[in-house]
N, CA, C and O atoms as a printed pandas DataFrame, in Angstrom:
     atom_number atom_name residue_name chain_id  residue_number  x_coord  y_coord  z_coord
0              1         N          UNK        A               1  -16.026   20.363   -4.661
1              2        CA          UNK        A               1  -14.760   19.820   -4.162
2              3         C          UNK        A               1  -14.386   18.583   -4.977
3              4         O          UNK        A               1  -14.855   17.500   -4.628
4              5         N          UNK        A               2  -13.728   18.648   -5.838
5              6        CA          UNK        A               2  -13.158   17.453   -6.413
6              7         C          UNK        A               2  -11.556   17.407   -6.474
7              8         O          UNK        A               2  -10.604   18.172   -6.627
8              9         N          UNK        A               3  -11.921   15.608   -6.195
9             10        CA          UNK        A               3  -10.100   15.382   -5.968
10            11         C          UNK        A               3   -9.722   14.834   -6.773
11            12         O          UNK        A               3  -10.398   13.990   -7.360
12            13         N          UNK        A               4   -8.574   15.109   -7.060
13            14        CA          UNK        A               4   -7.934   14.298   -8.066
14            15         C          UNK        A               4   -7.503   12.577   -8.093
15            16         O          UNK        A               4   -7.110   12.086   -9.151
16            17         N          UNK        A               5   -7.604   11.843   -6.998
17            18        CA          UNK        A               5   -7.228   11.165   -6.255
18            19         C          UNK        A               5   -8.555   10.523   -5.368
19            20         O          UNK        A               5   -8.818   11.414   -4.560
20            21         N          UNK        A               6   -9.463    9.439   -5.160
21            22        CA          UNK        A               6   -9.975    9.692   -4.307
22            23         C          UNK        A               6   -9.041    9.383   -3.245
23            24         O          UNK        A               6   -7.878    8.991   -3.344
24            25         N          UNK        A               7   -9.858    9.664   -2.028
25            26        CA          UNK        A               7   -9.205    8.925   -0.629
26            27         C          UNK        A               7   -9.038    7.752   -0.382
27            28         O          UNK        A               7   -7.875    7.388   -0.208
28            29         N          UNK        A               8  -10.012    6.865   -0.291
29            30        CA          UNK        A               8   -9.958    5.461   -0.719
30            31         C          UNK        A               8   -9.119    4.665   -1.259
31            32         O          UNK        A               8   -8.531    3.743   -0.694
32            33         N          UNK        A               9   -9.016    5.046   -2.557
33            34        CA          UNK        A               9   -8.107    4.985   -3.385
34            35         C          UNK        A               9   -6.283    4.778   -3.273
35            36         O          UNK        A               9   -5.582    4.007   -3.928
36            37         N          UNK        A              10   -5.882    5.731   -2.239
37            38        CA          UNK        A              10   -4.768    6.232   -1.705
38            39         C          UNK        A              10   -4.658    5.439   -0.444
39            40         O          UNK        A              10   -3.696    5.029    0.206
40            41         N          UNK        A              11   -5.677    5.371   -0.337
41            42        CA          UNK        A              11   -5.555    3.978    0.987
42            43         C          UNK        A              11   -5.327    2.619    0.535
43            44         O          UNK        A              11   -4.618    1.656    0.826
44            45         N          UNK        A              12   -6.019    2.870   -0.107
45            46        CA          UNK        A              12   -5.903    0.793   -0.493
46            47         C          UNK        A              12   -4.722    1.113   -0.856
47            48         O          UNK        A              12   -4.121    0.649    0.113
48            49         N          UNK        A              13   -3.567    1.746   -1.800
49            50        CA          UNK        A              13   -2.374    2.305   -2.522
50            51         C          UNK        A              13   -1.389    2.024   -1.704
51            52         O          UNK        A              13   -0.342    1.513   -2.100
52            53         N          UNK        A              14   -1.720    2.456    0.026
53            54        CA          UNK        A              14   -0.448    2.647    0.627
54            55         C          UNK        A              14   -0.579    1.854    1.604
55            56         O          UNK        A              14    0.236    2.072    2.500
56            57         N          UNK        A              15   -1.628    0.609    1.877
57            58        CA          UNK        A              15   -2.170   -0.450    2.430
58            59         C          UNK        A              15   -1.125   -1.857    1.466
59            60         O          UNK        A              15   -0.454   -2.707    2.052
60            61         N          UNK        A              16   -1.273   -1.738   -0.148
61            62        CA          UNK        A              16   -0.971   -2.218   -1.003
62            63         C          UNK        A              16    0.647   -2.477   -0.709
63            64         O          UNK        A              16    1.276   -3.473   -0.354
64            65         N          UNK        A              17    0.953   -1.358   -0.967
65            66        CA          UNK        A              17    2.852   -1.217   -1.040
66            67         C          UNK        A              17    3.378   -1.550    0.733
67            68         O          UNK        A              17    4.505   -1.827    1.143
68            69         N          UNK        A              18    2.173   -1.403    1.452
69            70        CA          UNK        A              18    2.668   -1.959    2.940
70            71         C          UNK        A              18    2.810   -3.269    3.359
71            72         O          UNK        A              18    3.667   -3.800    4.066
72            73         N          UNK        A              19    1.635   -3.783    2.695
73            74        CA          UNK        A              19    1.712   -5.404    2.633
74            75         C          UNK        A              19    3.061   -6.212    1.706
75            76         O          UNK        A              19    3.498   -7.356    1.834
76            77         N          UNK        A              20    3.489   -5.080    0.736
77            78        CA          UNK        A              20    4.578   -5.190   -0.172
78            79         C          UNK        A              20    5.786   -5.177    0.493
79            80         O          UNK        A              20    6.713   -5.835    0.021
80            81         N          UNK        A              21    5.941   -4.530    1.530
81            82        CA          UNK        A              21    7.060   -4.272    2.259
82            83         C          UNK        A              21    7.257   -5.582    2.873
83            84         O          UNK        A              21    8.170   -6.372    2.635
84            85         N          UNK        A              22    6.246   -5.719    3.730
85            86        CA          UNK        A              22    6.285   -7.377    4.677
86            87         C          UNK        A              22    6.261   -8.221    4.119
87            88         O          UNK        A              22    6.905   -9.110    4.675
88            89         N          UNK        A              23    5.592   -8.687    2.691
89            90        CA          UNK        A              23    6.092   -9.710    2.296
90            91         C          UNK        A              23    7.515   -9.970    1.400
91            92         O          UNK        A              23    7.934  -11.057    1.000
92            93         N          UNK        A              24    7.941   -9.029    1.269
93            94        CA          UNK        A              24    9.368   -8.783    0.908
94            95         C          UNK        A              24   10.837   -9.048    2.424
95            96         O          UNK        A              24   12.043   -9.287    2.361
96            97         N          UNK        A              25   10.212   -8.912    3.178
97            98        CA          UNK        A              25   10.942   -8.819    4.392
98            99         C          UNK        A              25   10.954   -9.723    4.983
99           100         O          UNK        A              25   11.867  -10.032    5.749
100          101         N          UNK        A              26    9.372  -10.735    4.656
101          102        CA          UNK        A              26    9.389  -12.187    5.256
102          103         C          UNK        A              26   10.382  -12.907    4.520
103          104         O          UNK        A              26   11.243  -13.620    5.035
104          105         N          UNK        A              27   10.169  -12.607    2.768
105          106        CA          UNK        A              27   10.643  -13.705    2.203
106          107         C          UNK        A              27   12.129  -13.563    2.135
107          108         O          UNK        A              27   12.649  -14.358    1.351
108          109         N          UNK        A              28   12.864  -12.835    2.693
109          110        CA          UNK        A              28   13.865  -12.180    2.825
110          111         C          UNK        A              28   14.654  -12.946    4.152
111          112         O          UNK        A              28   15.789  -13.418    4.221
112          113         N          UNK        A              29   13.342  -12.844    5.366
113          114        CA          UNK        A              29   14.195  -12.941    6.371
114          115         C          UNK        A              29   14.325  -14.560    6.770
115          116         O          UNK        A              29   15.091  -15.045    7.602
116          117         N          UNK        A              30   12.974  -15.517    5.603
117          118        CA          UNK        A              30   12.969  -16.727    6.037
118          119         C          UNK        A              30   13.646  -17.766    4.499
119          120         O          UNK        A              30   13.767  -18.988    4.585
């Protein structure tokens, strides 16, 4: 079974761009 991608990987990724969102939205909203 090999992935192309690990899992991990794709987590920290969409952990990454989430924290990206909020600090875009803080600096936005303050």
């Amino acid at each position: 079974m090999k992935n192309k991608y690990p899992q991990s990987r794709v987590k920290l990724a969409l952990y990454l761009l989430l924290a990206l969102v909020v600090i875009a939205w803080l600096v936005s909203y303050f």
